[in-house]
PDB file with SEQRES, HELIX, SHEET and CRYST1 records, atoms N, CA, C and O in Angstrom:
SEQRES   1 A   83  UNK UNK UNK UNK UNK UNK UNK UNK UNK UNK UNK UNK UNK          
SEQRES   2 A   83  UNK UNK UNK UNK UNK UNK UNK UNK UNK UNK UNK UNK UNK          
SEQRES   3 A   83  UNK UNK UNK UNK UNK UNK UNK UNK UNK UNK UNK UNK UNK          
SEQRES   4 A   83  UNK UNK UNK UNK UNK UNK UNK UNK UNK UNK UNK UNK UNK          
SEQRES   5 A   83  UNK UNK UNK UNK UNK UNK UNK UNK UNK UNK UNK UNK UNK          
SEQRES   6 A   83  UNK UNK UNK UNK UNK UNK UNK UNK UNK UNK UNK UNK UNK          
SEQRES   7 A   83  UNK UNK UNK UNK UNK                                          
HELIX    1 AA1 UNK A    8  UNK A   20  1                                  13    
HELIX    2 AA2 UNK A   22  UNK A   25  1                                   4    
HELIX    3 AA3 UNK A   54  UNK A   69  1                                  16    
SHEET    1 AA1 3 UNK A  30  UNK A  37  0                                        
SHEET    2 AA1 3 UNK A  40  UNK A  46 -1                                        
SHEET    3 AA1 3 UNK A  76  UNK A  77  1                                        
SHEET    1 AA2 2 UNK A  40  UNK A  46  0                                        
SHEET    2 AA2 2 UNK A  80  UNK A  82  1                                        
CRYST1    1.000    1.000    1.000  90.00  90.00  90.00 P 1           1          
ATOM      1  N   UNK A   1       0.837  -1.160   0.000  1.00  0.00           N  
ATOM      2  CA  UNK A   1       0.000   0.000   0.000  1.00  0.00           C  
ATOM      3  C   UNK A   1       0.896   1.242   0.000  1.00  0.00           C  
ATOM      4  O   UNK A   1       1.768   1.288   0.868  1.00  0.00           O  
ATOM      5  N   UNK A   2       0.781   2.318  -0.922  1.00  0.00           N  
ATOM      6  CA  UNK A   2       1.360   3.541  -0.990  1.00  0.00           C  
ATOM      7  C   UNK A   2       0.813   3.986   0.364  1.00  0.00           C  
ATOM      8  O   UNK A   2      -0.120   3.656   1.095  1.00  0.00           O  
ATOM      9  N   UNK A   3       2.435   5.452   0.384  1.00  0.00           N  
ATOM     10  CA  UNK A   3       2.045   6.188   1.613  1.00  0.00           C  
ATOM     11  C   UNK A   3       1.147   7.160   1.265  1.00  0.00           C  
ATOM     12  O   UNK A   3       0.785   7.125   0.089  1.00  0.00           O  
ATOM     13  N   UNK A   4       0.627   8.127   2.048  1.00  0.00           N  
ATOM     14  CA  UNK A   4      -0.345   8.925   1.912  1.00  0.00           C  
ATOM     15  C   UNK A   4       0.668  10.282   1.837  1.00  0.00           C  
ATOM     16  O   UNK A   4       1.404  10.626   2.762  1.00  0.00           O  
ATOM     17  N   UNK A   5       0.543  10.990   0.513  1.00  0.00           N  
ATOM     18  CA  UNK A   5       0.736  12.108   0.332  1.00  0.00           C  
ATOM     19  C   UNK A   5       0.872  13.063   1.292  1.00  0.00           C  
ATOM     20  O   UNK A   5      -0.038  13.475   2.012  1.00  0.00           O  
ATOM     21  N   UNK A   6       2.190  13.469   1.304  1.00  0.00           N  
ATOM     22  CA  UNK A   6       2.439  14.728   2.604  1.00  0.00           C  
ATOM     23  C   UNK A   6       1.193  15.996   2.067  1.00  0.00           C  
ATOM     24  O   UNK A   6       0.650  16.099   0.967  1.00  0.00           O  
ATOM     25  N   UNK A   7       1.047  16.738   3.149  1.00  0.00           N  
ATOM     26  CA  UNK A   7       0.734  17.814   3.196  1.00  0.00           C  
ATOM     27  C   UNK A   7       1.250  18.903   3.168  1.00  0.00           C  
ATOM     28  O   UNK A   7       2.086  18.854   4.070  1.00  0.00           O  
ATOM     29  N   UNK A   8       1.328  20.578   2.373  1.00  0.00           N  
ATOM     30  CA  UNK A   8       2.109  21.288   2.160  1.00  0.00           C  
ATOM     31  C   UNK A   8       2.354  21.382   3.543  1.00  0.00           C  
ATOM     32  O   UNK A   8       3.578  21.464   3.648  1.00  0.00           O  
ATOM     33  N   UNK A   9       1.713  21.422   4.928  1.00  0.00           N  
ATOM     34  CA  UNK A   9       2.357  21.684   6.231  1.00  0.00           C  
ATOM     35  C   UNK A   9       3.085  20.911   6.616  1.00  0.00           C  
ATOM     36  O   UNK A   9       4.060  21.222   7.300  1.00  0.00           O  
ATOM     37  N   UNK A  10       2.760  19.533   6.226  1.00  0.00           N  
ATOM     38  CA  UNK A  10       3.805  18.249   6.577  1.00  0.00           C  
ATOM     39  C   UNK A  10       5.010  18.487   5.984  1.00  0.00           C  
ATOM     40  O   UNK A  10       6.034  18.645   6.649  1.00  0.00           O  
ATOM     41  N   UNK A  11       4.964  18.547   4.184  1.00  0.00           N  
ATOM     42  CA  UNK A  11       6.213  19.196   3.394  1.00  0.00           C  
ATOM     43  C   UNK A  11       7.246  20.623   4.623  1.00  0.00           C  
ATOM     44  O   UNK A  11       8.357  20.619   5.154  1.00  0.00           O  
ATOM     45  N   UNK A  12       6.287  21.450   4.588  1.00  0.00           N  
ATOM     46  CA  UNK A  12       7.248  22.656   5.420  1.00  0.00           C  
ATOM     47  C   UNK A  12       7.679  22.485   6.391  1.00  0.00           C  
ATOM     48  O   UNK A  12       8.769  23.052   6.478  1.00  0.00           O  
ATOM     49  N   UNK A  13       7.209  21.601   7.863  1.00  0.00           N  
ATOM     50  CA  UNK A  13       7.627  20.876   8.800  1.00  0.00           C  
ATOM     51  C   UNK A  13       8.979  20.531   8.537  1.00  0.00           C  
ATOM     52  O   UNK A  13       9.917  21.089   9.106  1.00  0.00           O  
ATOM     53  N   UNK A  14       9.126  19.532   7.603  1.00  0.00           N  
ATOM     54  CA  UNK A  14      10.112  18.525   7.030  1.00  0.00           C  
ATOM     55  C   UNK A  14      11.428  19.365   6.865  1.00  0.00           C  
ATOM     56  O   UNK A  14      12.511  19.129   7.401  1.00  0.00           O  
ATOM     57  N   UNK A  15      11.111  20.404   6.004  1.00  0.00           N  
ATOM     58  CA  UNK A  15      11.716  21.397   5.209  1.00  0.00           C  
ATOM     59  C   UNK A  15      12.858  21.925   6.439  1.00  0.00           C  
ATOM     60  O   UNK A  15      14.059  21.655   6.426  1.00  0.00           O  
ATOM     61  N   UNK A  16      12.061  22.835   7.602  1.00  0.00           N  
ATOM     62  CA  UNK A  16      12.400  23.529   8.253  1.00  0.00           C  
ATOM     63  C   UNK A  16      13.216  22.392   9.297  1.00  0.00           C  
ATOM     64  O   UNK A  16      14.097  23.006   9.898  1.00  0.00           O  
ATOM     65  N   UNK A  17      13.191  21.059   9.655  1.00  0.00           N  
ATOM     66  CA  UNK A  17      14.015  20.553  10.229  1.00  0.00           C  
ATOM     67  C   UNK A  17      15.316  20.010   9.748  1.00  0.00           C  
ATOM     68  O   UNK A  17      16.339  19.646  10.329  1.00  0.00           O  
ATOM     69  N   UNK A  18      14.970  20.068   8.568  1.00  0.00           N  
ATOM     70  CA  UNK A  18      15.946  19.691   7.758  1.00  0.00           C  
ATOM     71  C   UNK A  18      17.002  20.607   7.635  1.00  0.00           C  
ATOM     72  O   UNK A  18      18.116  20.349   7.178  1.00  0.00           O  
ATOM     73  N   UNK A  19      16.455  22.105   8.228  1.00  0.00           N  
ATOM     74  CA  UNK A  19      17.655  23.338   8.440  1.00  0.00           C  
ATOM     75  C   UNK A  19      18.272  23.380   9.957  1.00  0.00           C  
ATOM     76  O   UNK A  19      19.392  23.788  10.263  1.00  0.00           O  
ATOM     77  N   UNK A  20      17.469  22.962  10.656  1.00  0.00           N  
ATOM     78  CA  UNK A  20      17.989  22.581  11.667  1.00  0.00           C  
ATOM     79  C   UNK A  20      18.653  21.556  11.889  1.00  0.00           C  
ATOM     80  O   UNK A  20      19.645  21.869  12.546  1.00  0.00           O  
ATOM     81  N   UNK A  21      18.609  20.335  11.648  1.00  0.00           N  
ATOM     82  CA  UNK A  21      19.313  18.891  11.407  1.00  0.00           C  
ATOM     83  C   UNK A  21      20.798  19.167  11.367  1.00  0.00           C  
ATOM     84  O   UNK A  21      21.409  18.426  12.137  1.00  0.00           O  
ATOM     85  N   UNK A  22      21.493  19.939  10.758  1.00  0.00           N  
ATOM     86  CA  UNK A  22      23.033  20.103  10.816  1.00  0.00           C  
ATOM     87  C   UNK A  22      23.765  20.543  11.876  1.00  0.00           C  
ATOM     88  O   UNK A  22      24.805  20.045  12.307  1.00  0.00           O  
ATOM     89  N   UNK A  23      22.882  21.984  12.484  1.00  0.00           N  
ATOM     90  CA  UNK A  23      23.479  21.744  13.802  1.00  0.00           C  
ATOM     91  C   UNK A  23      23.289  21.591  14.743  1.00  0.00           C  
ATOM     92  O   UNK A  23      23.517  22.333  15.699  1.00  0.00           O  
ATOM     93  N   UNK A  24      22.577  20.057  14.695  1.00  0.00           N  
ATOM     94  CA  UNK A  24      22.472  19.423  15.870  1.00  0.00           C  
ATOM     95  C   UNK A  24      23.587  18.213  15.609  1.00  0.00           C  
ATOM     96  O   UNK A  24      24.584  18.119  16.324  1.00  0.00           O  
ATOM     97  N   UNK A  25      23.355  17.433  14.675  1.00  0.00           N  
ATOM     98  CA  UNK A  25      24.210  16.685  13.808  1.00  0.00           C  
ATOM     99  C   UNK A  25      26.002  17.148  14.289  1.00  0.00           C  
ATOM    100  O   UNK A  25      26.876  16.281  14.331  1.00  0.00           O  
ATOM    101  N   UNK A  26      26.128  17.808  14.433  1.00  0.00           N  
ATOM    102  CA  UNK A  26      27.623  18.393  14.661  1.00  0.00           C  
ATOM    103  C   UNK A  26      27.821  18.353  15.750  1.00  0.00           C  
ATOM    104  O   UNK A  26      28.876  18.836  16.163  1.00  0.00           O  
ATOM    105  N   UNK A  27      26.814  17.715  16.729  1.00  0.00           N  
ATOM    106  CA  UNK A  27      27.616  17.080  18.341  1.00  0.00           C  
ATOM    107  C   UNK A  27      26.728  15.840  18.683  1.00  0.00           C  
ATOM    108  O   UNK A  27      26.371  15.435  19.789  1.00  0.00           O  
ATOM    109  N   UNK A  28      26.444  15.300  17.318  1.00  0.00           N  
ATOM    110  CA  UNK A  28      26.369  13.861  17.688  1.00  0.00           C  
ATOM    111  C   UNK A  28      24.644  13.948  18.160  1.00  0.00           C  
ATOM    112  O   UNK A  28      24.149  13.004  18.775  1.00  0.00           O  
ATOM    113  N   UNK A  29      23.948  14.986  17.853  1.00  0.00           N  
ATOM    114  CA  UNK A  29      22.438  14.362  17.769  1.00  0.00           C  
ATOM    115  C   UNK A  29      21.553  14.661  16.768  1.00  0.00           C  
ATOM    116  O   UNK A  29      21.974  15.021  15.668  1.00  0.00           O  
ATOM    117  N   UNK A  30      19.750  14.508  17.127  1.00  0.00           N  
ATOM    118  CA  UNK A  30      19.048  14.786  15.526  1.00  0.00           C  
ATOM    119  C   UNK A  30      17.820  14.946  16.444  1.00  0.00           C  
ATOM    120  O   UNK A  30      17.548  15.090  17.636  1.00  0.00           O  
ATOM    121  N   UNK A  31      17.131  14.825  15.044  1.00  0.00           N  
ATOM    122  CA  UNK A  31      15.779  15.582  15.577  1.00  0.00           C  
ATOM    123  C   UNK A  31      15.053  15.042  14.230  1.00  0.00           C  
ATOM    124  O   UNK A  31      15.268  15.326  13.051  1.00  0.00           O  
ATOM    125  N   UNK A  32      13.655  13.729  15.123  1.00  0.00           N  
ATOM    126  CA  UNK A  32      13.298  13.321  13.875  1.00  0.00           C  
ATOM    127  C   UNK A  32      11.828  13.190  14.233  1.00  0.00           C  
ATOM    128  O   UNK A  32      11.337  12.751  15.273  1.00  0.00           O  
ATOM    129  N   UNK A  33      11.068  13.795  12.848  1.00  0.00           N  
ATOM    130  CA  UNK A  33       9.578  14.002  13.320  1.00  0.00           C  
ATOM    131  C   UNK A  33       8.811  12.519  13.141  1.00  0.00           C  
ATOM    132  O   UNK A  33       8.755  11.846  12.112  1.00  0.00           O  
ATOM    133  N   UNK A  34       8.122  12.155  14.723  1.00  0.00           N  
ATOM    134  CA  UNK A  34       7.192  11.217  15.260  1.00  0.00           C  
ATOM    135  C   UNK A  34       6.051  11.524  14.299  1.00  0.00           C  
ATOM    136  O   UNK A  34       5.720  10.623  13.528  1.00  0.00           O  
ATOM    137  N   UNK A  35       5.336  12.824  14.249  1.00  0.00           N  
ATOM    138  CA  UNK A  35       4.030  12.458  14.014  1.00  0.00           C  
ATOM    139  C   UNK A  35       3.375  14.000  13.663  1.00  0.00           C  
ATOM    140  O   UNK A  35       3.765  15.048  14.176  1.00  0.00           O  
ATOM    141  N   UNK A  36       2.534  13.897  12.890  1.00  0.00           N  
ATOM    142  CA  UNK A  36       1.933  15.517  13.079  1.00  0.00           C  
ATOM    143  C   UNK A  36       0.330  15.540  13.056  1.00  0.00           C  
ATOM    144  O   UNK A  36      -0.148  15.515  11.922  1.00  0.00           O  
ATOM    145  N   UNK A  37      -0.501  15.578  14.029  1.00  0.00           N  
ATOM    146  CA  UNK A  37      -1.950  15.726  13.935  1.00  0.00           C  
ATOM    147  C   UNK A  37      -2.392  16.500  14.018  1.00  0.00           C  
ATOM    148  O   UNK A  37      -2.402  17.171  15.050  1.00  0.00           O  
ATOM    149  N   UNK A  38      -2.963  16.780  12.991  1.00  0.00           N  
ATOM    150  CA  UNK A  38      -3.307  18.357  12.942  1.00  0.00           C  
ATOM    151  C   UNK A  38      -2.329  19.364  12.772  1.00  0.00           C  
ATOM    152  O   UNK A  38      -1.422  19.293  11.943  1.00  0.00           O  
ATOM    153  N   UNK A  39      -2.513  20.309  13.561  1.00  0.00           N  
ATOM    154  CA  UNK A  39      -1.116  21.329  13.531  1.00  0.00           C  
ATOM    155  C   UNK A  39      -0.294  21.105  14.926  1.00  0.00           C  
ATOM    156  O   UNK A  39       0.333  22.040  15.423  1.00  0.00           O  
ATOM    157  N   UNK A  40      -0.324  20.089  15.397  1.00  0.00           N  
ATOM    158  CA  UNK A  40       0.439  19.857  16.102  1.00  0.00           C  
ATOM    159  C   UNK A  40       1.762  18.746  15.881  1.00  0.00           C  
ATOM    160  O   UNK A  40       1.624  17.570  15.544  1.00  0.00           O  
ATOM    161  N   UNK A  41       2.904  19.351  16.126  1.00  0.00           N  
ATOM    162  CA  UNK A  41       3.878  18.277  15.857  1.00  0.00           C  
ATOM    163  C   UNK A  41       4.648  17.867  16.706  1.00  0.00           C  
ATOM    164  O   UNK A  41       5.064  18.597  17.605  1.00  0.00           O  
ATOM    165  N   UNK A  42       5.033  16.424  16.558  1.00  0.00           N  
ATOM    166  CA  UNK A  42       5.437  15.571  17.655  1.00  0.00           C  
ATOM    167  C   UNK A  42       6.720  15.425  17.172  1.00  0.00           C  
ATOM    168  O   UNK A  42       6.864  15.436  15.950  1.00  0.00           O  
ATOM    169  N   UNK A  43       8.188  15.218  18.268  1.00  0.00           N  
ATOM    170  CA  UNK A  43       9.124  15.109  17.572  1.00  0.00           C  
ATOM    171  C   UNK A  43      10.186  14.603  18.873  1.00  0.00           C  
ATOM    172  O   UNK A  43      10.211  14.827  20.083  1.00  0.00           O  
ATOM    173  N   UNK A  44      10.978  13.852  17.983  1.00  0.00           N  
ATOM    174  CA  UNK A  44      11.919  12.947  19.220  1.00  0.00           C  
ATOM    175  C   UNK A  44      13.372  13.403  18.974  1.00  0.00           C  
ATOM    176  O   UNK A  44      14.003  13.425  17.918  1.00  0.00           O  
ATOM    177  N   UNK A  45      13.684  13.707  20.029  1.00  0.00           N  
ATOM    178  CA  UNK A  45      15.119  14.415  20.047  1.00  0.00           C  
ATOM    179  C   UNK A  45      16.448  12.961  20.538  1.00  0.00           C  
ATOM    180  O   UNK A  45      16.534  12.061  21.374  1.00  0.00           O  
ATOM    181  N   UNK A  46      17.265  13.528  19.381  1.00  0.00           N  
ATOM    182  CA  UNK A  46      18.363  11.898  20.241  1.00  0.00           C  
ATOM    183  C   UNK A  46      19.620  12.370  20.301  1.00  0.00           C  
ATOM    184  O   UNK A  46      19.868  13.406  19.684  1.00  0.00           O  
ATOM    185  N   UNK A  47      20.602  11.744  21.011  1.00  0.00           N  
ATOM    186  CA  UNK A  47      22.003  12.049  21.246  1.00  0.00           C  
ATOM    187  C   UNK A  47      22.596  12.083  22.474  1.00  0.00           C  
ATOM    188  O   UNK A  47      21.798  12.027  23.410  1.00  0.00           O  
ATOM    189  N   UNK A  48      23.817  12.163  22.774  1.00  0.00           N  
ATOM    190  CA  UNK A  48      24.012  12.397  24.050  1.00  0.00           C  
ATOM    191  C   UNK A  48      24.455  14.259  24.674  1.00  0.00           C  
ATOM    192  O   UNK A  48      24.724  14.668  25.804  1.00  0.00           O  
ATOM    193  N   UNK A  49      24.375  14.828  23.624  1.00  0.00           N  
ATOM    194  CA  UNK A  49      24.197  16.080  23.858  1.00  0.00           C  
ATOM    195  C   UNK A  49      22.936  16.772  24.825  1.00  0.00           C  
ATOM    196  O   UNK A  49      23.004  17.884  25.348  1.00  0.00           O  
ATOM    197  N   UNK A  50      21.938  15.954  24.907  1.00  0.00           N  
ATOM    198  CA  UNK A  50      20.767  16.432  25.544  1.00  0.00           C  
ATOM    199  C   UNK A  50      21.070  15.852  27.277  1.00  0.00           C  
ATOM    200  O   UNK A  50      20.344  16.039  28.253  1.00  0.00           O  
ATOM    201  N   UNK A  51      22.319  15.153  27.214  1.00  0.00           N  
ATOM    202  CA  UNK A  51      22.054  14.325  28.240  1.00  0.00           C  
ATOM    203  C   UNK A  51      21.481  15.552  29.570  1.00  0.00           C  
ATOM    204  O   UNK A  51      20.351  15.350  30.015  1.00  0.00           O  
ATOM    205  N   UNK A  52      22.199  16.631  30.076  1.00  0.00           N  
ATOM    206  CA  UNK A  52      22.400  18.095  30.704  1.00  0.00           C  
ATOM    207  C   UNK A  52      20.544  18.387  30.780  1.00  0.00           C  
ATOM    208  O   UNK A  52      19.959  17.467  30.208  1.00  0.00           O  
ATOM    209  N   UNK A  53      20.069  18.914  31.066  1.00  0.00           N  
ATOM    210  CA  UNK A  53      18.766  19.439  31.799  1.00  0.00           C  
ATOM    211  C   UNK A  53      18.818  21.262  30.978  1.00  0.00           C  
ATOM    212  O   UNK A  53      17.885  21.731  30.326  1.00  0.00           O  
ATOM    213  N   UNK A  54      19.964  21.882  31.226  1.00  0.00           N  
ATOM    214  CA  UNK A  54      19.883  22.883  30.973  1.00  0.00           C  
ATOM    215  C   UNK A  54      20.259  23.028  29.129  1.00  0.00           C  
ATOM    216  O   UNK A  54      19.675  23.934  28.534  1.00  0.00           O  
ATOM    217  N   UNK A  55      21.082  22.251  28.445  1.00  0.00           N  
ATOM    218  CA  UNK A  55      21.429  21.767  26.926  1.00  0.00           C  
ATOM    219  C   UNK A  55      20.029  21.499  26.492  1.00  0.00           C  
ATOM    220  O   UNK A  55      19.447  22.200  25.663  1.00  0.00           O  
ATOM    221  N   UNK A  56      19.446  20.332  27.153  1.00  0.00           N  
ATOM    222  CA  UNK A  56      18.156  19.795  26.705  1.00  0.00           C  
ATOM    223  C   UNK A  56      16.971  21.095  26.553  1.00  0.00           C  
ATOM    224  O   UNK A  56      16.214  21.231  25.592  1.00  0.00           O  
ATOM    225  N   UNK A  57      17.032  21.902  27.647  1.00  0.00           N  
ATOM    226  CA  UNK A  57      15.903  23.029  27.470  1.00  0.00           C  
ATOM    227  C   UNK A  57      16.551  24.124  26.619  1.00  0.00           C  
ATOM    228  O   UNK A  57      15.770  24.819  25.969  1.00  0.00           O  
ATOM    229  N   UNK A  58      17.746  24.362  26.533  1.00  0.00           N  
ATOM    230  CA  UNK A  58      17.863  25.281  25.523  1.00  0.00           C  
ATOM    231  C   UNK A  58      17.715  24.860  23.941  1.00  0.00           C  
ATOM    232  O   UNK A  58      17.431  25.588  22.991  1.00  0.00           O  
ATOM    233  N   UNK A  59      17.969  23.587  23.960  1.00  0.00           N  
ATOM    234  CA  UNK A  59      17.902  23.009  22.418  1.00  0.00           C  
ATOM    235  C   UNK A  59      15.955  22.764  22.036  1.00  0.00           C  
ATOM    236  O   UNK A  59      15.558  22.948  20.886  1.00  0.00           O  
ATOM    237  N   UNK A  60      15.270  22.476  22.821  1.00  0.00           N  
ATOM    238  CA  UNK A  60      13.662  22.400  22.795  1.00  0.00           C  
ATOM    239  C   UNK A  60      13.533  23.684  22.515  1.00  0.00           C  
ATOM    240  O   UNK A  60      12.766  23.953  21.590  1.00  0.00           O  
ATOM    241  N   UNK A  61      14.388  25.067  23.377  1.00  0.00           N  
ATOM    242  CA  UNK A  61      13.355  26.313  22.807  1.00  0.00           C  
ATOM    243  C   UNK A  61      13.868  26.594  21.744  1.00  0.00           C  
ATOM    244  O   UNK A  61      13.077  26.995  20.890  1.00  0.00           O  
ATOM    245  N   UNK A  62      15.562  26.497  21.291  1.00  0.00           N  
ATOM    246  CA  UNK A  62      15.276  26.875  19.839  1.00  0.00           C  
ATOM    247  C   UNK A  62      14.631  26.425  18.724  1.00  0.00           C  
ATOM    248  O   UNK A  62      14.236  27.077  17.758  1.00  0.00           O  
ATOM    249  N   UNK A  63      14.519  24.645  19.051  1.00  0.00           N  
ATOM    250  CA  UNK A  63      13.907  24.084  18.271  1.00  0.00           C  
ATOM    251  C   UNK A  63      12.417  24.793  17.905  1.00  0.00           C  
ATOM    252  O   UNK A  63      12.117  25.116  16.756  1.00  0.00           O  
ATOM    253  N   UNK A  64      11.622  24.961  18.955  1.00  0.00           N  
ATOM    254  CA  UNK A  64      10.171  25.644  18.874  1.00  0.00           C  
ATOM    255  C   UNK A  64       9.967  26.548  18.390  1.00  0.00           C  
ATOM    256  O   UNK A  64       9.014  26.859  17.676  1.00  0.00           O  
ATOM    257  N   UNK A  65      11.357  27.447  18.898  1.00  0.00           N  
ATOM    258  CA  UNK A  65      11.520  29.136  18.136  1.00  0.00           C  
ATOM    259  C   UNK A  65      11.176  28.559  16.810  1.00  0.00           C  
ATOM    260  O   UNK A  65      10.003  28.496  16.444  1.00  0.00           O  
ATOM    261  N   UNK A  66      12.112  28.157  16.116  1.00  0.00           N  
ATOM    262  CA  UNK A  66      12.651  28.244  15.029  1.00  0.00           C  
ATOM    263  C   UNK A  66      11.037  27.850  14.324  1.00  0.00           C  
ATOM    264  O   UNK A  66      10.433  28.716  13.691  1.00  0.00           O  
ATOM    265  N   UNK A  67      10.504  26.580  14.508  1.00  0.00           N  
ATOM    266  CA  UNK A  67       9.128  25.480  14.119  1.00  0.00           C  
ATOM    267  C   UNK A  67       8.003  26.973  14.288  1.00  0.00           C  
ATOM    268  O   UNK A  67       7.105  27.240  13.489  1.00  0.00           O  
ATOM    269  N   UNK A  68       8.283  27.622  15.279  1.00  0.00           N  
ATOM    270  CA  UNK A  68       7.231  28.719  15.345  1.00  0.00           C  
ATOM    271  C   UNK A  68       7.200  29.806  14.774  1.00  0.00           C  
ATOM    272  O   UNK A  68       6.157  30.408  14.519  1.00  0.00           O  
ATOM    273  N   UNK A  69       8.361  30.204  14.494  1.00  0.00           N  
ATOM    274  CA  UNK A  69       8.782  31.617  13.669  1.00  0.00           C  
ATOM    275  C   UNK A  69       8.497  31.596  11.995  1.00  0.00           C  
ATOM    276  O   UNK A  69       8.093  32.474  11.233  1.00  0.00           O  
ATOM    277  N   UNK A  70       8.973  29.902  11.737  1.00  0.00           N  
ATOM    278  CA  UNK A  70       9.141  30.034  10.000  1.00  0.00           C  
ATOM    279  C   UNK A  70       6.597  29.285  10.099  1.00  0.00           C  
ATOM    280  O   UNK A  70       5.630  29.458   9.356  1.00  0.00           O  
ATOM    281  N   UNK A  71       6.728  28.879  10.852  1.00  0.00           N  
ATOM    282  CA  UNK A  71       5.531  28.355  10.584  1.00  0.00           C  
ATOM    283  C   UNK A  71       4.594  28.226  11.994  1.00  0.00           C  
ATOM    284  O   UNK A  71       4.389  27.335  12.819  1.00  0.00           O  
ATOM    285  N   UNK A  72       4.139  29.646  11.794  1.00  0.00           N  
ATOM    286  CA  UNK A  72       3.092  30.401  12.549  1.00  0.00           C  
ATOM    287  C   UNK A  72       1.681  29.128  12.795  1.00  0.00           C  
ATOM    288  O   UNK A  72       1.209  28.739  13.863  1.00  0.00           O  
ATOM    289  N   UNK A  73       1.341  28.771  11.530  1.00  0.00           N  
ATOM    290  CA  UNK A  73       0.157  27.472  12.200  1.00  0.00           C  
ATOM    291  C   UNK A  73       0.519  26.886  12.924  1.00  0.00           C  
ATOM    292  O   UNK A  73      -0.531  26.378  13.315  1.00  0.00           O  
ATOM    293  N   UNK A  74       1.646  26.272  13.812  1.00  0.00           N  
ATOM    294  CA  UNK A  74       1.624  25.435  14.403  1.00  0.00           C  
ATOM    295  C   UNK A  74       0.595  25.194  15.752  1.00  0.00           C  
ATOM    296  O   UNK A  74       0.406  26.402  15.891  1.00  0.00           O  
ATOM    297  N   UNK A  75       0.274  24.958  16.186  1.00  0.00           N  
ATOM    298  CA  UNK A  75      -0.489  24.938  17.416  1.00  0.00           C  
ATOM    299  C   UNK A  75       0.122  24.561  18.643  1.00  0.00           C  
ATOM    300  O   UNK A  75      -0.308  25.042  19.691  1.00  0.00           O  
ATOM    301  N   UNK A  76       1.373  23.508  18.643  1.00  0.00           N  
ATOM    302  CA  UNK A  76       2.128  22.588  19.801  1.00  0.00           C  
ATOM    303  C   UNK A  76       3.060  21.938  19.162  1.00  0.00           C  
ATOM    304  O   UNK A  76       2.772  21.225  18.201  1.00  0.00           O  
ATOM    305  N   UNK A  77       4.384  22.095  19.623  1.00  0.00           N  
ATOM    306  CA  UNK A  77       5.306  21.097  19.422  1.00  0.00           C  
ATOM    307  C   UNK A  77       6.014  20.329  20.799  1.00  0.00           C  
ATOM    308  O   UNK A  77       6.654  20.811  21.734  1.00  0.00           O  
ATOM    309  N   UNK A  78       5.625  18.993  20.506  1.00  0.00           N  
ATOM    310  CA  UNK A  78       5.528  18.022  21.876  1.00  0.00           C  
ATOM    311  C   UNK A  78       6.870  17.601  21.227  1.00  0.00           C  
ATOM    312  O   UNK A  78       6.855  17.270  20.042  1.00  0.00           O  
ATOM    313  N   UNK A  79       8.192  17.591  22.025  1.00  0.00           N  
ATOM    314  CA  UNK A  79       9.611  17.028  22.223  1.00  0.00           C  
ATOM    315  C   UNK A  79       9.666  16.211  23.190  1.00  0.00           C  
ATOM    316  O   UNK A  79       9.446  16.485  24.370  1.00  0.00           O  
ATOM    317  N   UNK A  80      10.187  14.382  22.405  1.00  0.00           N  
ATOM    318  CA  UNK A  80      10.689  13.619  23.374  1.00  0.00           C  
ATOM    319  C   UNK A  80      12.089  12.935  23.300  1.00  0.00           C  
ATOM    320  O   UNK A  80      12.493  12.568  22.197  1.00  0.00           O  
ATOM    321  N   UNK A  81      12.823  12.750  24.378  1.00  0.00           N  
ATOM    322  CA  UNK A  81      14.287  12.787  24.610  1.00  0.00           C  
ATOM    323  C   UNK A  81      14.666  11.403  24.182  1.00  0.00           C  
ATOM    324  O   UNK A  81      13.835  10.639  24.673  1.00  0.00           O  
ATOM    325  N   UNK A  82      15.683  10.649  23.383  1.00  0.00           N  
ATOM    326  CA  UNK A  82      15.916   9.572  23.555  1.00  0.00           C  
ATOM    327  C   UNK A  82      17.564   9.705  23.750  1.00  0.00           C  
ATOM    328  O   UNK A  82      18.374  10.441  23.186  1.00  0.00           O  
ATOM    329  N   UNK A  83      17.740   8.609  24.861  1.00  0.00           N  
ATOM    330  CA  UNK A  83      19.175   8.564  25.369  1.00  0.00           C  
ATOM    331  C   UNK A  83      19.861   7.869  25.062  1.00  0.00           C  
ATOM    332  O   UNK A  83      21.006   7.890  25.514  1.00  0.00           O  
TER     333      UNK A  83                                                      
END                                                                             
């Protein structure tokens, strides 16, 4: 069974992590989207860069900045940590 055709918001999602992806990538982590319902997007953060409390919350708000600034619909972006 084919997949189901992205959505131009799913497409721009994609887009915009994909600008982010490098520098996270450059200390050994990533950022890969779980899921998007609706305008909400779900997304799992990995590496050992997050291991820190204070790394981990600064890398979630730019991540959000960034998901919120280029693409105002969003409604929620839910970040989960894998170690």
């Amino acid at each position: 069974m084919d997949a189901e055709p992205r959505s131009d918001f799913e497409n721009r999602v994609a887009e915009i992590l994909d600008q982010i992806r490098p520098g996270l990538q450059i200390d050994g982590g990533d950022v890969h989207l779980i899921a998007i319902e609706g305008k909400n997007v779900r997304l799992k953060l990995s590496g050992h860069y997050i291991n820190g409390t204070y790394t981990a919350t600064l890398i979630r708000m730019g991540i959000e900045r960034t998901l919120h600034d280029q693409l105002p619909d969003i409604k929620s972006v839910i970040l989960e940590n894998t170690f």
